[in-house]
DSSP file (Angstrom, degrees, kcal/mol; ACC not computed):
  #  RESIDUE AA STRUCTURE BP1 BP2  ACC     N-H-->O    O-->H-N    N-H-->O    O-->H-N    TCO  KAPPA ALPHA  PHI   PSI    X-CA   Y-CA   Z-CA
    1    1 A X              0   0    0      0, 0.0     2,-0.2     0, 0.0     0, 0.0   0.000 360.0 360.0 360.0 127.9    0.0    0.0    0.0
    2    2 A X        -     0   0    0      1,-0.1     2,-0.1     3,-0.0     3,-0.1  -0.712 360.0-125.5 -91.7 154.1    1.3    3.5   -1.0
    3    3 A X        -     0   0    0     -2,-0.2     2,-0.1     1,-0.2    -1,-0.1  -0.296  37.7 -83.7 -94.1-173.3    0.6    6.4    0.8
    4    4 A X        -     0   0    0     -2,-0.1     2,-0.3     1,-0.1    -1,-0.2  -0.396  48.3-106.5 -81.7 160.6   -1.0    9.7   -0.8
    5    5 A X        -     0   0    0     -2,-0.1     2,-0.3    -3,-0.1    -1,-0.1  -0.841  42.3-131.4 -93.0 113.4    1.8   12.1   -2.5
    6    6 A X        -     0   0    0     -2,-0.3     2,-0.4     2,-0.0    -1,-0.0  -0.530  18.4-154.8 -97.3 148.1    1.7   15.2    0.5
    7    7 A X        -     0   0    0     -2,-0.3     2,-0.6     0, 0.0     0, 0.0  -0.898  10.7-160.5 -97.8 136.0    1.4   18.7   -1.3
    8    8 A X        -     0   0    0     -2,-0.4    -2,-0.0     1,-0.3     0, 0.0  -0.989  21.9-109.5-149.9 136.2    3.0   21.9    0.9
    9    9 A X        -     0   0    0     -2,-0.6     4,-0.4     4,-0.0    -1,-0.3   0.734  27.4-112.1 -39.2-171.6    2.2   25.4    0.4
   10   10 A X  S  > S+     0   0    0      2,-0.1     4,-2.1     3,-0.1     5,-0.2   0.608 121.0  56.6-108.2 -55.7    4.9   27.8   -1.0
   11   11 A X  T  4 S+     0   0    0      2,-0.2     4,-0.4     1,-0.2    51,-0.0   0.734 111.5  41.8 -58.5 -24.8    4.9   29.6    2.9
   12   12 A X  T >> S+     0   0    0      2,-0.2     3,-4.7     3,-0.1     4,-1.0   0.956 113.0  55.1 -64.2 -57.2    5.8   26.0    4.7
   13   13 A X  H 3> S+     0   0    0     -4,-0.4     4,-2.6     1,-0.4    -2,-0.2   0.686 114.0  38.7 -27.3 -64.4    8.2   25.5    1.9
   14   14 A X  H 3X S+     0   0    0     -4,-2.1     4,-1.2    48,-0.3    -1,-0.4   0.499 113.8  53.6 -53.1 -19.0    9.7   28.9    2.9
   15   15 A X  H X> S+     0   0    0     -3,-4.7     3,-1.7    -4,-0.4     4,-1.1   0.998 109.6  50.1 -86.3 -78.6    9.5   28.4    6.8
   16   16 A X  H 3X S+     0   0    0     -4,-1.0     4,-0.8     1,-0.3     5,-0.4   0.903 107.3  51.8 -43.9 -90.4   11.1   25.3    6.4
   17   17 A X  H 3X S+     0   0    0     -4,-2.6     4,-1.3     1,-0.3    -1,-0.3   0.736 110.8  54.8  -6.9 -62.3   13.9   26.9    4.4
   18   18 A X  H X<>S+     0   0    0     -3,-1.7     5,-1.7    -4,-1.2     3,-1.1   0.906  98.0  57.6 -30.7 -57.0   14.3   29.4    7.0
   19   19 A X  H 3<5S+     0   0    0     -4,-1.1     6,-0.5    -3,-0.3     4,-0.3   0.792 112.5  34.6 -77.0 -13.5   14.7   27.6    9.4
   20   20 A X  H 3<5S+     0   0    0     -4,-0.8    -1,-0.3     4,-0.2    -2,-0.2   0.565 127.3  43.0 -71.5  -9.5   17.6   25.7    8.4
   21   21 A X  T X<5S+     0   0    0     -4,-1.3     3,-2.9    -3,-1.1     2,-0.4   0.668 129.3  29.3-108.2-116.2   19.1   29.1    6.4
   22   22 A X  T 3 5S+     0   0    0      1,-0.3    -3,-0.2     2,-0.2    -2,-0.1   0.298 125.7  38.4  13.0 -44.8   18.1   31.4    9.3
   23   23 A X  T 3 <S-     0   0    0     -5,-1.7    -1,-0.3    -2,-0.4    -3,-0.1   0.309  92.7-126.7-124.6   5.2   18.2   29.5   12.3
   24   24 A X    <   +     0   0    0     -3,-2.9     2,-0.5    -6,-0.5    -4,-0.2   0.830  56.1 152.1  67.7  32.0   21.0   27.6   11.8
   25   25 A X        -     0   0    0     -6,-0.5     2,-0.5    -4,-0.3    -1,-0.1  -0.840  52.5 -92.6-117.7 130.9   19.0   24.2   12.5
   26   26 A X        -     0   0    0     -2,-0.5     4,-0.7     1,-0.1     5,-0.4  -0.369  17.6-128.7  -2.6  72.7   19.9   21.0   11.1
   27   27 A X  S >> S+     0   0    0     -2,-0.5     4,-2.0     2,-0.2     3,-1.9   0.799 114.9  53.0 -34.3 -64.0   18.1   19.7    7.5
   28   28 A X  G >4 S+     0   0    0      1,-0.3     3,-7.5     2,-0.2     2,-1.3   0.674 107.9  40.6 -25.8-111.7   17.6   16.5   10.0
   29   29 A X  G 34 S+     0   0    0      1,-0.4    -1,-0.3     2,-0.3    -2,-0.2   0.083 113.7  51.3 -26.8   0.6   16.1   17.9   12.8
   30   30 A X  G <> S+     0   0    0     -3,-1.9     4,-1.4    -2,-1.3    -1,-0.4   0.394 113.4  53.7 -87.1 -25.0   13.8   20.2   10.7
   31   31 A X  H <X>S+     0   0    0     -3,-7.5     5,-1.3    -4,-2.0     4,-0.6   0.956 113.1  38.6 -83.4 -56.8   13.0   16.9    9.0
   32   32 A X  H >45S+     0   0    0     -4,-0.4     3,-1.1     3,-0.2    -3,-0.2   0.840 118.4  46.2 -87.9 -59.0   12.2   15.1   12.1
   33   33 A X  H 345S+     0   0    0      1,-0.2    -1,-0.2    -5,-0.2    -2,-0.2   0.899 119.8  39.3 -75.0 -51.5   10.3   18.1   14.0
   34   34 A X  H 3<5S-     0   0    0     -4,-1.4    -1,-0.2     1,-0.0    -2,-0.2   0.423 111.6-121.7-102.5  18.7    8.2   19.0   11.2
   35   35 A X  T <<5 +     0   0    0     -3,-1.1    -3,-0.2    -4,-0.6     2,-0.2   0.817  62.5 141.2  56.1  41.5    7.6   15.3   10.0
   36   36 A X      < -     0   0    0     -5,-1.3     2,-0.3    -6,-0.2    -1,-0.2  -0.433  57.7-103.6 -95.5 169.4    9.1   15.8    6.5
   37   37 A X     >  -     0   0    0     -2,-0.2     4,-1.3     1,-0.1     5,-0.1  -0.592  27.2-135.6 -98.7 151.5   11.4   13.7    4.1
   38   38 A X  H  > S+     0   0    0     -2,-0.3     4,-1.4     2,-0.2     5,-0.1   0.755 103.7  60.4 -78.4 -18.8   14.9   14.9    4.0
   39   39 A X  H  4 S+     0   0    0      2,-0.2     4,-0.2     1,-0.2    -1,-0.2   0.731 103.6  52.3 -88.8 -10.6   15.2   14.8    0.2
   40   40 A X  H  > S+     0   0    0      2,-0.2     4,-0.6     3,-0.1    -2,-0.2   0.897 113.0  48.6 -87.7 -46.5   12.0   17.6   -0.2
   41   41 A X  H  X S+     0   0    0     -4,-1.3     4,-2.3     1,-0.3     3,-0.4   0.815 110.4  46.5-102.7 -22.1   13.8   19.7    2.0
   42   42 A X  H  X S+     0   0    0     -4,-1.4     4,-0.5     2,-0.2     5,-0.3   0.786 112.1  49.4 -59.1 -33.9   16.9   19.4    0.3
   43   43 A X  H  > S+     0   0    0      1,-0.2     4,-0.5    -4,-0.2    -2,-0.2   0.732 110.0  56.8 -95.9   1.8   15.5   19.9   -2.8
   44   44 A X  H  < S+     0   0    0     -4,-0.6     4,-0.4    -3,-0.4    -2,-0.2   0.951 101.2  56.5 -56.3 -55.4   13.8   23.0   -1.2
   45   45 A X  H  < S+     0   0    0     -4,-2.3    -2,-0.2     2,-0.2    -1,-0.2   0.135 106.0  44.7 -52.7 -18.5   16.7   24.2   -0.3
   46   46 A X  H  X S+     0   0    0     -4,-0.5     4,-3.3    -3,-0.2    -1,-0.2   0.601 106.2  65.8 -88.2 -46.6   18.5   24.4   -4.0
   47   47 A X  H  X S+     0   0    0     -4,-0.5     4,-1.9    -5,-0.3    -2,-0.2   0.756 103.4  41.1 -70.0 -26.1   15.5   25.7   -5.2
   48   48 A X  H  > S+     0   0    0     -4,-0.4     4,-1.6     2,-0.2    -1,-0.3   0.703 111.7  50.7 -66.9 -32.9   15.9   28.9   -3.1
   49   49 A X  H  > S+     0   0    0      1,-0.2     4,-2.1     2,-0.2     6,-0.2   0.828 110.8  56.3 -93.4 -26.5   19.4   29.5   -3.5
   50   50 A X  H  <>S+     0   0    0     -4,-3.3     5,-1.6     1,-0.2    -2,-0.2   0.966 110.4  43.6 -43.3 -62.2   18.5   29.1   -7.2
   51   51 A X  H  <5S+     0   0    0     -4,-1.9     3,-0.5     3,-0.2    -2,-0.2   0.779 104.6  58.9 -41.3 -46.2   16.1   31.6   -6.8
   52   52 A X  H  <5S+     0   0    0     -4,-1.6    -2,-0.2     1,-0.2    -3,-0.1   0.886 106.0  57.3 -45.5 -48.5   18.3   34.2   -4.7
   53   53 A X  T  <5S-     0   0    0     -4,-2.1    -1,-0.2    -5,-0.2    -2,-0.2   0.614 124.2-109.3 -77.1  -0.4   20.6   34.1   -7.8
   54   54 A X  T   5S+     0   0    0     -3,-0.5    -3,-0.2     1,-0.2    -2,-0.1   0.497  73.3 137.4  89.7  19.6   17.8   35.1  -10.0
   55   55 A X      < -     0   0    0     -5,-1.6    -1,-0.2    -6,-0.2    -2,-0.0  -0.361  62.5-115.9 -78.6 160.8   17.4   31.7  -11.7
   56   56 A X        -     0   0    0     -2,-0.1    -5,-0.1    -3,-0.1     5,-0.1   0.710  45.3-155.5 -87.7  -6.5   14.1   30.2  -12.5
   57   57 A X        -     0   0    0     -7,-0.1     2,-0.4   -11,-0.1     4,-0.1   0.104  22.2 -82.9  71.5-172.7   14.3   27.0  -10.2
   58   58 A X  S    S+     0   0    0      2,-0.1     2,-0.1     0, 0.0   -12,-0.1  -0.886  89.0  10.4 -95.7 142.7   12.7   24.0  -10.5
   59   59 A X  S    S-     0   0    0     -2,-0.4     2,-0.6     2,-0.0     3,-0.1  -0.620 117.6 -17.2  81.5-158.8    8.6   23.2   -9.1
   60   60 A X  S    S-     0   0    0      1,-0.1    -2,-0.1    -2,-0.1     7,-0.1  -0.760  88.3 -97.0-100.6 124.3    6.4   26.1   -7.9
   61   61 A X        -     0   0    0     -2,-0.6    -1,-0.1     5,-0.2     3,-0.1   0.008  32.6-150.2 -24.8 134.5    8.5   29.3   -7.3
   62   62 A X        +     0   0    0      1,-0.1     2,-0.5   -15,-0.1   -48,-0.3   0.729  67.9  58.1-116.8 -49.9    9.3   29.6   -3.3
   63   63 A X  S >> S-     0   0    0      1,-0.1     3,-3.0   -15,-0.1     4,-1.0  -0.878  85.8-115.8-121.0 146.5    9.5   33.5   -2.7
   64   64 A X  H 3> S+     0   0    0     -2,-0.5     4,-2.9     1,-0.3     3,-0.2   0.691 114.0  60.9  -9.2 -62.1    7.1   36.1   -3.3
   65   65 A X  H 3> S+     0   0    0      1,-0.2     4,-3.0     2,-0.2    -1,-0.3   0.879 108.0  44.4 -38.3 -51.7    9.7   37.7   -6.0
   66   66 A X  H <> S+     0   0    0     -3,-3.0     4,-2.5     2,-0.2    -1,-0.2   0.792 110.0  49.3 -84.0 -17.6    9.5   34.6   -8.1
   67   67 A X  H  X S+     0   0    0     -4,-1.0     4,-3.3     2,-0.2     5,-0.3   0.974 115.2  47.0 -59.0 -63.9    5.8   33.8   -8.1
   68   68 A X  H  X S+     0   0    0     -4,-2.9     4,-1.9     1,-0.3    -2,-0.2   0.857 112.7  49.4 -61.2 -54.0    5.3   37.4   -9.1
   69   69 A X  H  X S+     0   0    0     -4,-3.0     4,-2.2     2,-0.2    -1,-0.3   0.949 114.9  43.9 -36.8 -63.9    8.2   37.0  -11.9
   70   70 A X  H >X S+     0   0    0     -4,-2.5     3,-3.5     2,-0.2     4,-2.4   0.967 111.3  55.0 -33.5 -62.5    6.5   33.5  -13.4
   71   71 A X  H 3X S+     0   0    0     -4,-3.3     4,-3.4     1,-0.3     5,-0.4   0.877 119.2  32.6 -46.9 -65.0    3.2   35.4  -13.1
   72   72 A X  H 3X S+     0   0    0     -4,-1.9     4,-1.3    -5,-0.3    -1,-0.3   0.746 110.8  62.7 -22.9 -46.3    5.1   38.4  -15.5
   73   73 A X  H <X S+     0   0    0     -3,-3.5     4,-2.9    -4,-2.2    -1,-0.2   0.975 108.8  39.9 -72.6 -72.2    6.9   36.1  -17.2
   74   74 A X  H  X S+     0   0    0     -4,-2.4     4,-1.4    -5,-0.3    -2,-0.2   0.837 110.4  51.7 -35.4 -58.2    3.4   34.5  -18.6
   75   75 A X  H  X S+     0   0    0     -4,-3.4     4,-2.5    -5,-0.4    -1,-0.2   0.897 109.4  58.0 -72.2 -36.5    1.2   37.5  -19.3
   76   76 A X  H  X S+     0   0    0     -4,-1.3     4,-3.5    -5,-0.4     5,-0.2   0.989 114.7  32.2 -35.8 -80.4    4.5   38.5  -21.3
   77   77 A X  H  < S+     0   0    0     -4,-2.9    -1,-0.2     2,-0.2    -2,-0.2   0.729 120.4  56.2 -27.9 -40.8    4.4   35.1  -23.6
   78   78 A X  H >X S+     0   0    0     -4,-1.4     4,-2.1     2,-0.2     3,-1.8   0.937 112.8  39.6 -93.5 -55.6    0.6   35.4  -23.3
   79   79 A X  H >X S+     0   0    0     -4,-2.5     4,-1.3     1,-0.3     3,-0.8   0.928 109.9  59.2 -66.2 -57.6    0.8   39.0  -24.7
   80   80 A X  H 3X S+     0   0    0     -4,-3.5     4,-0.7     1,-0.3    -1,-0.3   0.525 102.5  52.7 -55.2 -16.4    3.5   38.1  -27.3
   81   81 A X  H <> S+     0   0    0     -3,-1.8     4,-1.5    -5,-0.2    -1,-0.3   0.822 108.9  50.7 -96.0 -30.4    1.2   35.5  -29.0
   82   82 A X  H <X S+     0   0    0     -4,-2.1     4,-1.6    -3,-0.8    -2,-0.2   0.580 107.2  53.2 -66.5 -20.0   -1.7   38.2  -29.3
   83   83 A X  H  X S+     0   0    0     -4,-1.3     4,-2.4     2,-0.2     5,-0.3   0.952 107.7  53.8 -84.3 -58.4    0.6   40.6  -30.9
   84   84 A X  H  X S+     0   0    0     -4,-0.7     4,-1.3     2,-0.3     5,-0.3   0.763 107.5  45.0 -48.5 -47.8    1.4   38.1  -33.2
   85   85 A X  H  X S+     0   0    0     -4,-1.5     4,-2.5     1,-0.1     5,-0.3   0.978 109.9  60.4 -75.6 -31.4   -2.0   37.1  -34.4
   86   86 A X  H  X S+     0   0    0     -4,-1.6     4,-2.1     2,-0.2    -2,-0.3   0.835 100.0  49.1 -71.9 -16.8   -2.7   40.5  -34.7
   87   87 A X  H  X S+     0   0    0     -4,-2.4     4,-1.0     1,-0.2     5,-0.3   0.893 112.5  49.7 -65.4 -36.8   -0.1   41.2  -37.0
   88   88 A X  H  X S+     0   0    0     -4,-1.3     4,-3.2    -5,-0.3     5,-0.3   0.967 105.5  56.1 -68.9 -35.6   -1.2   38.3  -39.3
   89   89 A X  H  X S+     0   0    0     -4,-2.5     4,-2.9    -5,-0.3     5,-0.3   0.990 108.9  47.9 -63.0 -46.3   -4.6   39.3  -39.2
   90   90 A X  H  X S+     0   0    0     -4,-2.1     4,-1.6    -5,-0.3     5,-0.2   0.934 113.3  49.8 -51.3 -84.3   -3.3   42.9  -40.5
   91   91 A X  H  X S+     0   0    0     -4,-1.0     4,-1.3     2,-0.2    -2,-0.2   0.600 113.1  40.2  21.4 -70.9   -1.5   41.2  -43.0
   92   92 A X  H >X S+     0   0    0     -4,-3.2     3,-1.1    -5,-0.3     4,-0.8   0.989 121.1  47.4 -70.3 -71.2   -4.3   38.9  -44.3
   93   93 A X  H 3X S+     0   0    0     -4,-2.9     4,-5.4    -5,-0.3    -2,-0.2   0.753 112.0  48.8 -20.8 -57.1   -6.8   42.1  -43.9
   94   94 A X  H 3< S+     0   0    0     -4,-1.6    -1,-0.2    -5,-0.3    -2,-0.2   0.954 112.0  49.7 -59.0 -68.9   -4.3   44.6  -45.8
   95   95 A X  H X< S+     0   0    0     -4,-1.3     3,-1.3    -3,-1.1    -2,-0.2   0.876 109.0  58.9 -46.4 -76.6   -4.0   41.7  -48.7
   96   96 A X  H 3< S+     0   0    0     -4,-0.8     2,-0.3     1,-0.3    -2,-0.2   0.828 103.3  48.5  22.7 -72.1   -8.2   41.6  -48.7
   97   97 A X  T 3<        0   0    0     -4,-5.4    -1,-0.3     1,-0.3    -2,-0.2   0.130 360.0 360.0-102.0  45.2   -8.6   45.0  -49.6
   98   98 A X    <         0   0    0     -3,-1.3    -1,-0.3    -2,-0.3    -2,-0.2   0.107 360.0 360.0-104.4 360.0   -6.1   45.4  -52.7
């Protein structure tokens, strides 16, 4: 029998993070206290200093900055594909009425 996959918040993610960055505490003993796997918190833990360095990290973005960067990041792309039909559309239109 497997157990269920557990899902955690961007704000545990970060607490966690802290407390080993911040508080000097052990990856163990944050693993142990807060009933977590050691290899999630490790790979929390990458994923932040990934972020600090202004990289895009891997999973769902961890501090405020980088949610808010994705989110940017997206309406950008999102924007860039609309610009782009609307130039074809001119295009085709333009062609139309010659």
């Amino acid at each position: 029998m497997t157990r269920a996959r557990r899902k955690f918040d961007p704000d545990f993610k970060l607490e966690v993070v802290r407390m080993v960055k911040d508080q000097g505490l052990s990856v163990a003993h944050v693993c142990q206290t807060m009933g977590i796997g050691e290899t999630a918190v490790r790979r929390w833990l990458t994923q932040y200093e990934v972020e600090l360095a202004g990289g895009k990290g891997v999973g769902r973005p961890l501090t405020p900055e980088q949610v808010r960067i994705r989110q940017l990041e997206e309406e950008n792309r999102r924007l860039k594909e609309d610009n782009l039909i609307l130039k074809k559309a001119s295009a085709f239109f333009a062609r139309e009425l010659k």
